[in-house]
ZAVO-421742 format. One record per atom (N, C-alpha, C, O, CB): x, y, z; residue in one letter. Coordinates in steps of 0.1 Angstrom, whole numbers, plus 2048, in hexadecimal, padded with zeros to 3 digits. Glycine has a CB too. Example, Ala and Ser with C-alpha at 12.3 -4.5 7.8 and 13.67 -1.06 7.14 Angstrom:
<sites>
8847C784Ea87B7D384Ea8847DF84Ea88E7DF855a8717D385Aa8807EA847s8897F5847s88180084Fs88680B850s88D7FA839s
</sites>
This chain:
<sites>
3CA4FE1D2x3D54FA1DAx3D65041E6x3D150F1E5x3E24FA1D2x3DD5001F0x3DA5071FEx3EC506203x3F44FD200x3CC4FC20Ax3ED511209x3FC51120Fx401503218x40D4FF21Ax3FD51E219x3EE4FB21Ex3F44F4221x3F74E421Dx3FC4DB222x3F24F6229x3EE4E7210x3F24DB208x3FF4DB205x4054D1203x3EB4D91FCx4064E6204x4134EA1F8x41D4E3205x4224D9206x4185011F2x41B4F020Fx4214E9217x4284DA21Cx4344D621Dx41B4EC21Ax41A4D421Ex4184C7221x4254BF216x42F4B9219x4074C321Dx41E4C1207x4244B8201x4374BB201x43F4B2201x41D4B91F3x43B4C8202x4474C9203x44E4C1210x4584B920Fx4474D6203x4474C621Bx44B4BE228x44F4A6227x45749D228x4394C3232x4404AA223x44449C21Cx44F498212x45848F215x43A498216x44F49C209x45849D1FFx46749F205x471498200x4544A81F5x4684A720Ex4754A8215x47E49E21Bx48949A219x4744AF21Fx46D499227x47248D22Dx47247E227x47847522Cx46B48D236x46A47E21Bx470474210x48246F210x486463211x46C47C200x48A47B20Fx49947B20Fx4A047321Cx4AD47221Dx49D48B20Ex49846E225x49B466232x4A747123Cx4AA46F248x4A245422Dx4AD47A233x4B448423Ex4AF48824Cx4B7488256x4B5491237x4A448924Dx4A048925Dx48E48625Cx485485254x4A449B266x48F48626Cx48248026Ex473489270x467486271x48547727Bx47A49526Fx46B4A326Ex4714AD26Ax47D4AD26Ax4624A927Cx46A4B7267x46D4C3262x4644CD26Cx45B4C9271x46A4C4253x4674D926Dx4604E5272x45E4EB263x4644EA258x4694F027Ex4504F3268x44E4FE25Dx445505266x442504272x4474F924Ex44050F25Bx43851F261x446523270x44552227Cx41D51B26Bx44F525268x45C527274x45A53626Fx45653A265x46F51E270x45F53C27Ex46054D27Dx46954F27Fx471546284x45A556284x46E55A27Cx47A563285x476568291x46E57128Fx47E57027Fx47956529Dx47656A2ADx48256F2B0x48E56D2AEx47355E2B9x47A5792B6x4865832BFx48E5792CAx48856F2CFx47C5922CAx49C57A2CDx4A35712D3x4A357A2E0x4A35862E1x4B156E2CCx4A256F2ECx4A35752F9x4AE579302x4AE57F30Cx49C56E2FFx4BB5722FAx4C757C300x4CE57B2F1x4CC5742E7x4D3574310x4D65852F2x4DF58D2E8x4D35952E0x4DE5972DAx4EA5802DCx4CD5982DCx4C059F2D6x4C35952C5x4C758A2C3x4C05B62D5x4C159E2C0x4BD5942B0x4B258F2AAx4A75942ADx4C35882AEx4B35842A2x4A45782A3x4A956D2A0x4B556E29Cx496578299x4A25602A2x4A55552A0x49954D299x48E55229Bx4AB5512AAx49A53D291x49053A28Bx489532299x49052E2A3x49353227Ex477532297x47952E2A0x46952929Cx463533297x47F5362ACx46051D29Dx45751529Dx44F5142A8x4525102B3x45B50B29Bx4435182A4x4375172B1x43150A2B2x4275052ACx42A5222AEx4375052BCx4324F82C5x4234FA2CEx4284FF2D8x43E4F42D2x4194FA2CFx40E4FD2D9x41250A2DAx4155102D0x40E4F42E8x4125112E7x40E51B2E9x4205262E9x4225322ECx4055192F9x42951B2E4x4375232E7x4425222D8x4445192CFx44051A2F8x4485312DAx45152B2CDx45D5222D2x4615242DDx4585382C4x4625162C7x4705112D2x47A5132C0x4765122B4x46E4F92DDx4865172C6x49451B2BBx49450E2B4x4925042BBx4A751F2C5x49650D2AAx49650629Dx4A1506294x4A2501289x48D50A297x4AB51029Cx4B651628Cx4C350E292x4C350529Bx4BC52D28Ax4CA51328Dx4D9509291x4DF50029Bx4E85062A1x4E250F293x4DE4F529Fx4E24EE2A9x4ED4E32A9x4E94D92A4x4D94E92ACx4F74E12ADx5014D62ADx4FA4CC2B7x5054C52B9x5104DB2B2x4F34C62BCx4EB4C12C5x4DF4B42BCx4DD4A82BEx4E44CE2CCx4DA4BC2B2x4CE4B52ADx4D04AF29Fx4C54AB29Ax4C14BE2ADx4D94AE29Ax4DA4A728Ex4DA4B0286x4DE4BB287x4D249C28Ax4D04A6278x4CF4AF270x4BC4B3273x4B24AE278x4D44A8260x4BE4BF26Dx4B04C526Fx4AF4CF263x4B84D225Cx4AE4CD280x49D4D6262x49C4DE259x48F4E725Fx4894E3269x49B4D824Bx48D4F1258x4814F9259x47E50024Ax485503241x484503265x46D50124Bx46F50823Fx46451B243x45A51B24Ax4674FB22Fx468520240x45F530243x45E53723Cx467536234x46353924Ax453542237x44F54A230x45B55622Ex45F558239x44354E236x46255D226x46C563229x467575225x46E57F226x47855B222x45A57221Fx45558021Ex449580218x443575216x45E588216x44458B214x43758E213x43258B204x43858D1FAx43659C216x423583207x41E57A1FBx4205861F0x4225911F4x40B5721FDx41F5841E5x4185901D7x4105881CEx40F57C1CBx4275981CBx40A5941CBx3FF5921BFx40658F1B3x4105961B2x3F65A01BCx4055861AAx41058819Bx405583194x40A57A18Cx42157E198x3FA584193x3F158718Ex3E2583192x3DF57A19Ax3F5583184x3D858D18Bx3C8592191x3BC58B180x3B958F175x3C85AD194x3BB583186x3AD57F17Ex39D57D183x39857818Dx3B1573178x399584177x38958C182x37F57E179x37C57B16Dx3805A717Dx37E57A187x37456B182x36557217Dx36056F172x37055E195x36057A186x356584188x353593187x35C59B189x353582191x349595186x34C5A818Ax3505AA198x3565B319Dx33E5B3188x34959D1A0x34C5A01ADx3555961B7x3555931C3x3415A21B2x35C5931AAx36A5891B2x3755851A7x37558119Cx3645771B8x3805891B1x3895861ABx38F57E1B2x38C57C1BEx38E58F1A7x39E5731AAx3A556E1A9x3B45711ABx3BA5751A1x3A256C1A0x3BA5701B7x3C55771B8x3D256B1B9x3D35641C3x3C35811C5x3DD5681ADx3E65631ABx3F256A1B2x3F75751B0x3E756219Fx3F555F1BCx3FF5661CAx40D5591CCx40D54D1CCx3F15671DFx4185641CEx42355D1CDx42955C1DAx42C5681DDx42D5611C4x42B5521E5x42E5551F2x43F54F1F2x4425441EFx42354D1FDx4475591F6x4555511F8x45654D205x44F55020Ex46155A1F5x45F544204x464539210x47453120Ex47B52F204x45852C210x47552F218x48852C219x47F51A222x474517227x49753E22Bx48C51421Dx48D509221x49C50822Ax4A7509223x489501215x49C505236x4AC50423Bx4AF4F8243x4A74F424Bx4B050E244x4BF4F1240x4BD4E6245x4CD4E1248x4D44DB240x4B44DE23Cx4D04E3256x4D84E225Ex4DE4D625Ex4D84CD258x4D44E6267x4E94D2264x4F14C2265x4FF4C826Cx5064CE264x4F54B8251x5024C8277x5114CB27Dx51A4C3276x5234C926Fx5144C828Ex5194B5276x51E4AB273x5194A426Ax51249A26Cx5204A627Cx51E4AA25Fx51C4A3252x52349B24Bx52D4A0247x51B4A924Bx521490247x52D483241x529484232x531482229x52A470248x51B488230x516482221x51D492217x51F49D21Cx4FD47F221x51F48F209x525499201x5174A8203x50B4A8203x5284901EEx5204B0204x5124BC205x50D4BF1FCx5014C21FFx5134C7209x5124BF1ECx5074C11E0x4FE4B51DDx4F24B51D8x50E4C41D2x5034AE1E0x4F849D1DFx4EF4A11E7x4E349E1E3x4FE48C1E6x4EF4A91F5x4E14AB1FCx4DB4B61FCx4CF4B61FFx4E04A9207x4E34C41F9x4DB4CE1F1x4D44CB1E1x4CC4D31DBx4E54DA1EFx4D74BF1DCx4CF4BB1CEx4C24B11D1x4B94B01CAx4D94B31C4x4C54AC1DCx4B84A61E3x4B14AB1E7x4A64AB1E2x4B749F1EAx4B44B01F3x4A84BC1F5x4A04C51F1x4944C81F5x4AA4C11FAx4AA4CC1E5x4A34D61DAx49B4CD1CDx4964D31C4x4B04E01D1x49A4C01CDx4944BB1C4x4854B71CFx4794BA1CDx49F4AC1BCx48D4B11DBx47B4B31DFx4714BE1E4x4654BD1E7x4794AC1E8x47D4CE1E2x4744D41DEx4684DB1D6x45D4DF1D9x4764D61E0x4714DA1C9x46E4DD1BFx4684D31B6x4654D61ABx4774E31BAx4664C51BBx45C4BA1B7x4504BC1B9x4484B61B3x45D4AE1BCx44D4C81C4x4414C81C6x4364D51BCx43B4E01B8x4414CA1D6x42B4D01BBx4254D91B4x4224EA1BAx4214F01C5x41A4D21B1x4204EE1ACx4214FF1B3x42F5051BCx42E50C1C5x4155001BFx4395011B7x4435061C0x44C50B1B3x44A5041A8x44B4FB1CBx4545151B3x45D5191ADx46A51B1B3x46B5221BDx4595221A9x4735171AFx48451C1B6x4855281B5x48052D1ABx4925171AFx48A5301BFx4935401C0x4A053E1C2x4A85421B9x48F54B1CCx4A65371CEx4B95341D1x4B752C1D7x4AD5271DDx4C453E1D8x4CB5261D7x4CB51C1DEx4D95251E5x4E052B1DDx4CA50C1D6x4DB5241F1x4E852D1F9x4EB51D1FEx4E4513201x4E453D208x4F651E1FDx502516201x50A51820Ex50F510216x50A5171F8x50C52920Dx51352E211x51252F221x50D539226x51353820Ax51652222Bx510527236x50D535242x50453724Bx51452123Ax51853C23Ex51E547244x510552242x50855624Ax52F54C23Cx510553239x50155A22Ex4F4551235x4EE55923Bx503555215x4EF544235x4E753E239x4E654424Bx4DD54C24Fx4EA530236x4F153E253x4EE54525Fx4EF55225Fx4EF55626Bx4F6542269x4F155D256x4E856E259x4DD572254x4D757C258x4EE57A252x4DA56924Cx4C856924Ax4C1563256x4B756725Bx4C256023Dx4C7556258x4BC552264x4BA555270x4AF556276x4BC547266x4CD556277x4CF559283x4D9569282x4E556A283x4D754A28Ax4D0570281x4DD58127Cx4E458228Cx4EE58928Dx4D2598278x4E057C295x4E958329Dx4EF5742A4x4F65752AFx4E25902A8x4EE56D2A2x4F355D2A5x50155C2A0x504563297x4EA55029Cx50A5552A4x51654D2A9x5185402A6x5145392B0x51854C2B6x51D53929Bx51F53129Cx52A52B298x52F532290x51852E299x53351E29Cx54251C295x53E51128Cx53A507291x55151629Fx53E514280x53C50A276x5474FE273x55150226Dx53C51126Ax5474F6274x5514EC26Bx5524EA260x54C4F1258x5504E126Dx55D4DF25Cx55C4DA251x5504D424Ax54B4D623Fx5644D5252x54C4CA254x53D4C4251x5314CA258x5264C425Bx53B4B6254x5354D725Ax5264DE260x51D4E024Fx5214E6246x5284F226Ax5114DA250x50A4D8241x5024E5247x4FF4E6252x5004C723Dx5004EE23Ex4F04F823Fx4EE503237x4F450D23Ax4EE4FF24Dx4E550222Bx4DD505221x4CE50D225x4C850D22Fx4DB4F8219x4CE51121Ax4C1516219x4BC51920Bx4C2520203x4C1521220x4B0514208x4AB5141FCx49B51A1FAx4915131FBx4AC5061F8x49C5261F7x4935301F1x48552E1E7x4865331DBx49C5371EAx47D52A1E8x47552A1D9x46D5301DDx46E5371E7x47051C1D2x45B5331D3x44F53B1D3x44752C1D5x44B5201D3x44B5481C4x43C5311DAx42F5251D9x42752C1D5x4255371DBx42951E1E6x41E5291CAx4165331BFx40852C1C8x4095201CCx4175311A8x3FC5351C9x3F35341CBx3E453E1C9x3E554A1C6x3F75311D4x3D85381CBx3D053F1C1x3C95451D2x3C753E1DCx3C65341B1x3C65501D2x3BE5561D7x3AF55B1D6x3AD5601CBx3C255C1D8x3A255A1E1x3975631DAx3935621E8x39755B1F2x38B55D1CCx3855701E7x3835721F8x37E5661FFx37E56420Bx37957E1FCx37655D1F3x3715511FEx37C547201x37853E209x3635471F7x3865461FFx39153F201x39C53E20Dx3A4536212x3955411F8x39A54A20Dx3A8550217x3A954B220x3B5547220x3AA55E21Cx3A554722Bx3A853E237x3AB52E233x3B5528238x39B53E242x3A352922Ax3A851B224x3B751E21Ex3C1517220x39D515218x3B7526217x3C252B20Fx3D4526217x3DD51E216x3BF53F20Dx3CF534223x3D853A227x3DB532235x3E053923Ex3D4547226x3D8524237x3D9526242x3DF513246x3D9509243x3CA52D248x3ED51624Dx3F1508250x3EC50125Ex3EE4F5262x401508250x3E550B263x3DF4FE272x3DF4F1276x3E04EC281x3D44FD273x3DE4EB268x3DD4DC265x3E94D2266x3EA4C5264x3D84DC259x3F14DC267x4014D7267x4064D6275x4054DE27Ex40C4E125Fx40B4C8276x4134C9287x41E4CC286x4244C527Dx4154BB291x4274D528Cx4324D4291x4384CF29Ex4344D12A9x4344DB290x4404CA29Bx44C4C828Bx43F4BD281x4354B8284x4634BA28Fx4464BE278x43A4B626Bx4434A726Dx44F4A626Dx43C4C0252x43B49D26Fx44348D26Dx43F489261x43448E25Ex43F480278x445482258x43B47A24Dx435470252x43746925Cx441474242x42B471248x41B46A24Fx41E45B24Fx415452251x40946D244x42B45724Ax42C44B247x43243C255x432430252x43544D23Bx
</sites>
């Protein structure tokens, strides 16, 4: 399995829920060009374009790496290869200014299609938007409403590592952003 199979199928799996019509992923944190801070932000061709909070675009999501892969376990295939079992975390976030639909009905949808997919494990689910916009946007502004919807949902994607692997492994190229379903 390859980050960007895992990927893939989550993306799909997302947009299965008919909530919107693409998703971003491999989203970074970019340094913001006025007020300093960072913001999330998705490489289109040659440029990043902002991806995090908008009263403008509906509902939307992104999903990003939120820290550094680990080893959680080493099995030696060979004397001269080993097998490296690696856990990569990632946040899933997914915005709505104007939300009509109940909000646990669509934090239970969304977290089911993430965790439908293989190789994924749950870590959290934050609710809390206030907490959501200081992880994503620490130095961002936003006036929330009543139906401002926006979550974020945490899990690991377990994957197997070895040196002949690692660029297949490790590598989503293959993915367009924003991701459409292929359907």
């Amino acid at each position: 399995m390859t980050v960007s199979l895992t990927l893939k199928g989550i993306l799909n799996n997302i947009l299965e829920t008919k909530f919107f019509k693409n998703v971003y992923h491999s989203v970074t944190l970019q340094p913001r060009l006025e007020g300093g801070g960072f913001s999330p932000a998705a490489q289109i061709g040659n440029r990043f374009v902002y991806v995090g909070p908008d009263d403008t675009k509906g509902f939307n999501g992104y999903i990003r790496q939120t820290g550094a892969a680990e080893v959680w376990k080493k099995d030696a295939i060979s004397c001269a290869v080993t097998r490296y079992q690696m856990k990569f975390p990632f946040r899933a976030v997914f915005f709505n200014d104007k939300e009509t639909r109940n909000f646990e009905d669509l934090t239970a949808a969304l977290t089911k299609a993430i965790i439908k997919t293989s190789h994924v494990e749950l870590i959290r689910i934050n609710p809390i938007r206030e907490e959501v916009l200081r992880t994503e946007v620490p130095a961002g502004k936003f006036q929330f409403k009543t139906s401002t919807y926006y979550v974020s949902i945490d899990f690991f994607v377990f994957l197997s590592l070895q040196a002949d692997n690692c660029e297949l492994v490790l590598s989503c190229s293959d993915l367009v952003n924003p991701y459409c379903s292929p359907v």
